[in-house]
C-alpha positions as CSV (number, residue, x, y, z in Angstrom):
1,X,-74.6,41.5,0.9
2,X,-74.7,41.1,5.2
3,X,-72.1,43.0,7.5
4,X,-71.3,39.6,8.4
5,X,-70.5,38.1,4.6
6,X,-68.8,41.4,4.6
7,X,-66.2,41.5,6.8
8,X,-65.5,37.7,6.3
9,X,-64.8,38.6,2.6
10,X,-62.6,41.9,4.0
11,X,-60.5,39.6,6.4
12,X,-60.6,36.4,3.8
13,X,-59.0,39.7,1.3
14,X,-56.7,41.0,3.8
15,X,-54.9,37.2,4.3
16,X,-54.3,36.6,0.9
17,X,-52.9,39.8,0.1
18,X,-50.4,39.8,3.0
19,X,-50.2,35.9,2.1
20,X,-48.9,37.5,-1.3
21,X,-46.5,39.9,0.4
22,X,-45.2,37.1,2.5
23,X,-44.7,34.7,0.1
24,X,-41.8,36.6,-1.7
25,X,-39.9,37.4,2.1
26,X,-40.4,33.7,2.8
27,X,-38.3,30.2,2.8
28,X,-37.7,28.9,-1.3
29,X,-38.3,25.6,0.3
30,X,-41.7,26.0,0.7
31,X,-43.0,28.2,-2.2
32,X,-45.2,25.9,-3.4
33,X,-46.9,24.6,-0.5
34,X,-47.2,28.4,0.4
35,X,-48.7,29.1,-3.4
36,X,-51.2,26.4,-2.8
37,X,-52.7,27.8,0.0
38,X,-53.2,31.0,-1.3
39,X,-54.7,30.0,-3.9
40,X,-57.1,28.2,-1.5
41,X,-57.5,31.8,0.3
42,X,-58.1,33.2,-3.0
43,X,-60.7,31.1,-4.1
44,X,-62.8,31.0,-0.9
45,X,-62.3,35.1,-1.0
46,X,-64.4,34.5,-4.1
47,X,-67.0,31.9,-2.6
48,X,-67.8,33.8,0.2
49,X,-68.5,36.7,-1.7
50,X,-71.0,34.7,-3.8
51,X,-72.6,32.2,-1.2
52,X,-71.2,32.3,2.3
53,X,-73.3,29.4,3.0
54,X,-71.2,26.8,0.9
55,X,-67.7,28.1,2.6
56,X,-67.9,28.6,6.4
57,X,-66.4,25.2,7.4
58,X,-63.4,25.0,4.9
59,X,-63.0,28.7,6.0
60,X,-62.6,27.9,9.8
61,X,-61.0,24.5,8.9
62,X,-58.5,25.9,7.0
63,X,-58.1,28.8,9.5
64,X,-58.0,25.9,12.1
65,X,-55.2,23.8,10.4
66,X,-52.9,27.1,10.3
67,X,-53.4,28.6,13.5
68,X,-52.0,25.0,15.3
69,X,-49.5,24.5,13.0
70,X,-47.9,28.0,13.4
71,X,-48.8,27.6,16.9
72,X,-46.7,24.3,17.7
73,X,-43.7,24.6,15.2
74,X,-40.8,26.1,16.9
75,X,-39.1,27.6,14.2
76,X,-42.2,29.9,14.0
77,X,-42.3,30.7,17.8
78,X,-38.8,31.6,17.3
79,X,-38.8,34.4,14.8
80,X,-42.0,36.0,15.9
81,X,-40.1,35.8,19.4
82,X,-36.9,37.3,18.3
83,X,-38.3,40.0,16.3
84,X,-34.8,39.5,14.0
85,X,-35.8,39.5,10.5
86,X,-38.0,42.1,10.7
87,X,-40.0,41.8,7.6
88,X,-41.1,38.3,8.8
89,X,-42.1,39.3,12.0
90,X,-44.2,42.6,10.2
91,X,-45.8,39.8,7.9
């Protein structure tokens, strides 16, 4: 295995298990959309540790999608902001 398909399967490993952590501290309302896309995590965990080939772009699209949509809801910008529950903020 490369250093590269490596640590993309390290950092791929390290989301889903805080993913896992944060799913239980996180809003009921949106369990299953939040199950679904670990799942997604989880599986290309498992991809890129067989063929890293067949999963860079859903890896970076997927990375993509979440890093706007945390990035323009205000909700999110307000509890990473105010630091008040805690756990979230650690998550």
């Amino acid at each position: 295995m490369y250093l590269q398909q490596k640590i993309i399967v390290l950092i791929l490993l390290s989301i889903s298990v805080i993913g896992l952590i944060g799913i239980q501290i996180g809003n009921p309302k949106i369990v299953v959309n939040s199950i679904a896309l670990e799942t997604t995590f989880v599986a290309l965990t498992a991809l890129s540790f067989w063929r890293l080939r067949y999963v860079l772009i859903p890896n970076m699209t997927i990375s993509i999608i979440v890093i706007v949509g945390n990035t323009v809801s205000p909700k999110h910008f307000e509890i990473m902001s105010s630091f008040e529950p805690l756990q979230n903020v650690i998550i």
